[in-house]
C-alpha positions as CSV (number, residue, x, y, z in Angstrom):
1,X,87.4,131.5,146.8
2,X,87.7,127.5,146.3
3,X,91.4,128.0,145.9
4,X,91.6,129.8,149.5
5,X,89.7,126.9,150.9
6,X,91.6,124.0,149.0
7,X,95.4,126.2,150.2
8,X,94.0,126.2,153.9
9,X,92.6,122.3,153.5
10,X,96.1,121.2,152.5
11,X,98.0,123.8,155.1
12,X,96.3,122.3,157.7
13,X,96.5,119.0,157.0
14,X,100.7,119.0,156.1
15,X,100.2,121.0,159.8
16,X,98.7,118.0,161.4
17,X,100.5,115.5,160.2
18,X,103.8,117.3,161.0
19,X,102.2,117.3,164.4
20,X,101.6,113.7,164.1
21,X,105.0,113.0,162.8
22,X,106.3,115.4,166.2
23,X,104.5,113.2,168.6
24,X,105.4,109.8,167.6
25,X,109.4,110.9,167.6
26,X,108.3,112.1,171.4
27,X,106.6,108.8,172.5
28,X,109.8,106.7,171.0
29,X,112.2,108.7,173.0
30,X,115.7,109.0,172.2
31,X,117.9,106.1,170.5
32,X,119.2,104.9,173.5
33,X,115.5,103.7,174.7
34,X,114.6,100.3,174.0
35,X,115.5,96.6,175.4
36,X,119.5,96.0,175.0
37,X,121.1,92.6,175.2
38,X,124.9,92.8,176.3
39,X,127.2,91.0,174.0
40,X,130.6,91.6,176.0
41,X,132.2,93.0,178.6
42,X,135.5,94.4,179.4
43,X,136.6,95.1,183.0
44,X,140.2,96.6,183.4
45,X,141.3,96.8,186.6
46,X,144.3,97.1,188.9
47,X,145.8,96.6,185.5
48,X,144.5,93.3,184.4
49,X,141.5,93.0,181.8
50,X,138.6,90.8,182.0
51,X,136.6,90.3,178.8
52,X,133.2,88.2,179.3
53,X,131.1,87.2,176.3
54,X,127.5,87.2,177.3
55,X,126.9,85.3,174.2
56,X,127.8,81.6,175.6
57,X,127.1,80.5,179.2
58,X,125.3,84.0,180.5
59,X,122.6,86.4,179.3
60,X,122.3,89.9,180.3
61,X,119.2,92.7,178.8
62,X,119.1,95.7,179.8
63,X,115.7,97.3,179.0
64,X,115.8,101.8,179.1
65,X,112.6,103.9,178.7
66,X,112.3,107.7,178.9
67,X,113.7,107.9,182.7
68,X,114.1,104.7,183.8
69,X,116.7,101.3,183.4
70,X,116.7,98.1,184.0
71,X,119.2,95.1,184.2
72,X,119.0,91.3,184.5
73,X,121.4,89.1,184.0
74,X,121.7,84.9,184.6
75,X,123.3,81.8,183.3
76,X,122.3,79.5,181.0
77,X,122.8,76.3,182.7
78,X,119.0,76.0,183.5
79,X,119.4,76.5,187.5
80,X,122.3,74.2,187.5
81,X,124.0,77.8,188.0
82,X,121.8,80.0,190.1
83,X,124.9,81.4,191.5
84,X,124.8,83.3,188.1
85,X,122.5,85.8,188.6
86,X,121.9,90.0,189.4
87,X,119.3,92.4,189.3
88,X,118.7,96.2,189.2
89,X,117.6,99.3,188.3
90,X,117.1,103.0,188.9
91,X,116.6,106.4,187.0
92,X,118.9,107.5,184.7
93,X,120.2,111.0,182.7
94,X,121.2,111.0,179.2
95,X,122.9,114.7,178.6
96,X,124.3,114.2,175.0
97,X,126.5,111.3,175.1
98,X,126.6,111.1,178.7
99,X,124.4,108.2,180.4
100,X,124.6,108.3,184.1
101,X,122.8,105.5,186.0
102,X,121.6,106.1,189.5
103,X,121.2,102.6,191.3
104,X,118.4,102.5,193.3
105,X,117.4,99.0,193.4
106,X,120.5,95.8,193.0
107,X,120.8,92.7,194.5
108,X,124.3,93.6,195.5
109,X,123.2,95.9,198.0
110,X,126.4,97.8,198.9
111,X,126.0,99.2,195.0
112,X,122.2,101.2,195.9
113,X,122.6,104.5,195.8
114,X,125.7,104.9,193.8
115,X,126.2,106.8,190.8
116,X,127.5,105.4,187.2
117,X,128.6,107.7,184.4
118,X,129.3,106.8,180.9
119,X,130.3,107.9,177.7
120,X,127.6,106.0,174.9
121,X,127.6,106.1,171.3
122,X,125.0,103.9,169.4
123,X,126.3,103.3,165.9
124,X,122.6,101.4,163.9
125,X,121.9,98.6,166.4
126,X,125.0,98.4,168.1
127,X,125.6,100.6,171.7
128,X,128.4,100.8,173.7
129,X,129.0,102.0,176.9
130,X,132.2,102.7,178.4
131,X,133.4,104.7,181.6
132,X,134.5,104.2,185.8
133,X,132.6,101.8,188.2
134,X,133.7,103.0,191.7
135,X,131.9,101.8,194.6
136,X,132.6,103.9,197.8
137,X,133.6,101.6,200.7
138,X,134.3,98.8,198.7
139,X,137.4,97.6,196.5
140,X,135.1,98.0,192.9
141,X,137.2,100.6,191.1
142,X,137.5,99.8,187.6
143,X,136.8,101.1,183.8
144,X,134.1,99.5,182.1
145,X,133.2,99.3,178.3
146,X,130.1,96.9,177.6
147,X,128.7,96.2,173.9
148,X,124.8,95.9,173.8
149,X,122.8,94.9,170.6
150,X,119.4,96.4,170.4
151,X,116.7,93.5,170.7
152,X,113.9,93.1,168.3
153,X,110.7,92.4,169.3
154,X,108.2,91.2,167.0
155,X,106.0,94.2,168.3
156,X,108.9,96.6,167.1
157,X,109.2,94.6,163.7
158,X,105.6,94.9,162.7
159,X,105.8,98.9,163.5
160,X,108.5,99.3,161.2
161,X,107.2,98.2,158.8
């Protein structure tokens, strides 16, 4: 009889903390969730490229949860440059490596309401993002590829550890 009780103590606990283990994956959400801070860009359009590294003069985050993102970007020049600055947001979709952004919010208001899809692939801390910015009644039609770096926090730090 004690061994029945003792097999049923330890079923249910490995039970409950599989359970445990289930919810916390949940909560975190998938790998793409997080605060992302864009290291460069690369715009190629009309046949010309543009690459911008966010690293010197410019800062750009872009922070995901479970169904929403978020953008902010600005210089660095400490409001000598307050040209330097956008802002948005909306819901999103993440359907195995397709991310598609719907704008809802932007300070460049002719881009609300538009539609962003891109191929992502996150390789450790490193995600990239690459695919077509069109903008319907505007000349924005170009292809895209952006490399993010996932930001630690020192809330995220202690948890791992």
């Amino acid at each position: 009889m004690r061994l029945k009780i003792a097999v049923a103590f330890i079923c249910t606990l490995v039970i409950s903390c599989a359970q445990e283990t289930k919810e916390k994956i949940e909560q975190a959400g998938p790998p793409i969730n997080g605060t992302w801070k864009l290291l460069s860009g690369t715009l190629i359009e009309n046949g010309d490229t543009t690459i911008t590294d966010y690293t010197k003069d410019r800062s750009f985050i872009k922070i995901i949860n479970n169904s929403h993102f978020a953008f902010l970007h600005h210089g660095l020049e400490n409001g000598k440059d307050s040209a330097v600055f956008s802002a948005g947001g909306g819901a999103y979709t993440l359907k195995d490596s397709v991310y598609t952004e719907h704008l809802e919010y932007c300070n460049a208001r002719d881009w609300e309401g538009n539609d962003f899809s891109f191929i992502v692939s996150i390789h450790q801390d490193t995600l990239v993002q690459q695919g077509i910015e069109k903008v319907a009644g505007s000349n924005v039609n170009r292809y895209n590829i952006e490399t993010y770096i996932r930001v630690k926090t020192p809330l995220a730090e202690t948890s791992d550890k």
